[in-house]
LUMDOVEX-939960 format. One record per residue (C-alpha): residue in one letter; residue number from 1; x, y, z. Coordinates in pm, 1 decimal. Last residue first. Layout:
residues N
{rec "a" NUM {X Y Z}}
...
end
This chain:
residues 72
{rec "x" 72 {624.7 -3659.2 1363.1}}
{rec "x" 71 {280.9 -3819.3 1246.5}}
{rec "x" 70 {81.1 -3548.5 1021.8}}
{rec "x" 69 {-259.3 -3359.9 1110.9}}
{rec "x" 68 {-42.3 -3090.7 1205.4}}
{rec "x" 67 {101.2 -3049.9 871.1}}
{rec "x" 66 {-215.7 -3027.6 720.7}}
{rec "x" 65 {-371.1 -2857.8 947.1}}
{rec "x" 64 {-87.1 -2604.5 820.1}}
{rec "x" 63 {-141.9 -2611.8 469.3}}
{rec "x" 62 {-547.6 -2566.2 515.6}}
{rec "x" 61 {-514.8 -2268.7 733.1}}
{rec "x" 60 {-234.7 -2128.6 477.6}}
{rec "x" 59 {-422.7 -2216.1 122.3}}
{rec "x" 58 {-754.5 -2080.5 333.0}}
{rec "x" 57 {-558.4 -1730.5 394.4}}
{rec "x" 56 {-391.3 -1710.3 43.7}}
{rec "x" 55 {-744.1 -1772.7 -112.7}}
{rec "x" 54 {-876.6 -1463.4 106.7}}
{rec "x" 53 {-607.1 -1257.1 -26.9}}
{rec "x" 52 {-658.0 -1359.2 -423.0}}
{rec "x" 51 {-1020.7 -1242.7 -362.1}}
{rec "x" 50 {-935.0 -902.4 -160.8}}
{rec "x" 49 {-671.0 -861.0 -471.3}}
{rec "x" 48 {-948.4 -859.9 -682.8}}
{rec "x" 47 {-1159.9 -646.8 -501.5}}
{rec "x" 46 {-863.7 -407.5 -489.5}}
{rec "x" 45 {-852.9 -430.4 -912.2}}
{rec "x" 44 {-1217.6 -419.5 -899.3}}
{rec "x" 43 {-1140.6 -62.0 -732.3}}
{rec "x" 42 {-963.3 123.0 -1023.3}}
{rec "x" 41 {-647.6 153.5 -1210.4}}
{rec "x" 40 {-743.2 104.5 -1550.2}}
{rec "x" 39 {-538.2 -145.5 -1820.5}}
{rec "x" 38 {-836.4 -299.1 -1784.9}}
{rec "x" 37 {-1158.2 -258.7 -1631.6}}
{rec "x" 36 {-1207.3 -424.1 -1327.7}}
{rec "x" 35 {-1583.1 -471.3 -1177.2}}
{rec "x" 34 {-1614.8 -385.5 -847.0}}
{rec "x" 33 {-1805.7 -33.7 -937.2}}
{rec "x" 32 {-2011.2 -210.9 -1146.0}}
{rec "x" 31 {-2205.7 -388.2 -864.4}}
{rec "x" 30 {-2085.4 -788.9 -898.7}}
{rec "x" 29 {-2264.8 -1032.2 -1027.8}}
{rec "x" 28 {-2078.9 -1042.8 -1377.0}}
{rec "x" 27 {-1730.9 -1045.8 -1179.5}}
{rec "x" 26 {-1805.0 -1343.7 -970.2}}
{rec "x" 25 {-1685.4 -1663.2 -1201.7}}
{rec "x" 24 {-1414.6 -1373.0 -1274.0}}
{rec "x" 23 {-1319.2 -1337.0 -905.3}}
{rec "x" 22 {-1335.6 -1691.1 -836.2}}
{rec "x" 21 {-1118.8 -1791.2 -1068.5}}
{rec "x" 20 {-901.6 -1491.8 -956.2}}
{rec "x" 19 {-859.1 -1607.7 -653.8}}
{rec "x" 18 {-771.4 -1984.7 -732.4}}
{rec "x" 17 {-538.1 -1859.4 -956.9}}
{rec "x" 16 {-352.9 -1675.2 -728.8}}
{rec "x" 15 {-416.1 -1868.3 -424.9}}
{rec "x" 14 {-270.1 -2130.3 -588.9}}
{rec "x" 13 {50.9 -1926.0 -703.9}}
{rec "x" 12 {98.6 -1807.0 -318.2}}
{rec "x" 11 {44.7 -2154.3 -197.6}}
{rec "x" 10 {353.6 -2260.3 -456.2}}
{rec "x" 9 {534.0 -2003.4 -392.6}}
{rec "x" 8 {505.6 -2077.8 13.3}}
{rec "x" 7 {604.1 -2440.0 -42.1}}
{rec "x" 6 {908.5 -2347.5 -243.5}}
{rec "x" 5 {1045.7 -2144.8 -29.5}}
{rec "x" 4 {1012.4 -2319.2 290.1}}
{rec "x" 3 {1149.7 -2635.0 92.7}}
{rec "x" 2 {1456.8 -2423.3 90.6}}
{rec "x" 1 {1591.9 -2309.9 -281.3}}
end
């Protein structure tokens, strides 16, 4: 495996669990309607993926100051 690879599983695992930490923290203050109900298809399941999405998007912009910040 590239180091490409690896790096972008690992920012898509912590934006995983960091999104659906949040969404659970959440889920009790949210309208009904965003709440999931498993094993149900329904929109707190889409909210949930909103969270995970907006995790993947700071995991990124953070990654990549990161790498700018760095001497080449």
């Amino acid at each position: 495996m590239s180091k490409s690879t690896v790096a972008n599983f690992l920012h898509a695992l912590i934006a995983v669990l960091a999104g659906n930490a949040a969404y659970f923290l959440l889920m009790p203050y949210l309208p009904p309607r965003a709440r999931h109900v498993p094993p149900r298809l329904d929109l707190g399941m889409l909210v949930d993926f909103w969270f995970c999405l907006v995790a993947l998007g700071i995991v990124k912009t953070a990654a990549g100051r990161r790498a700018k910040s760095r001497p080449s």
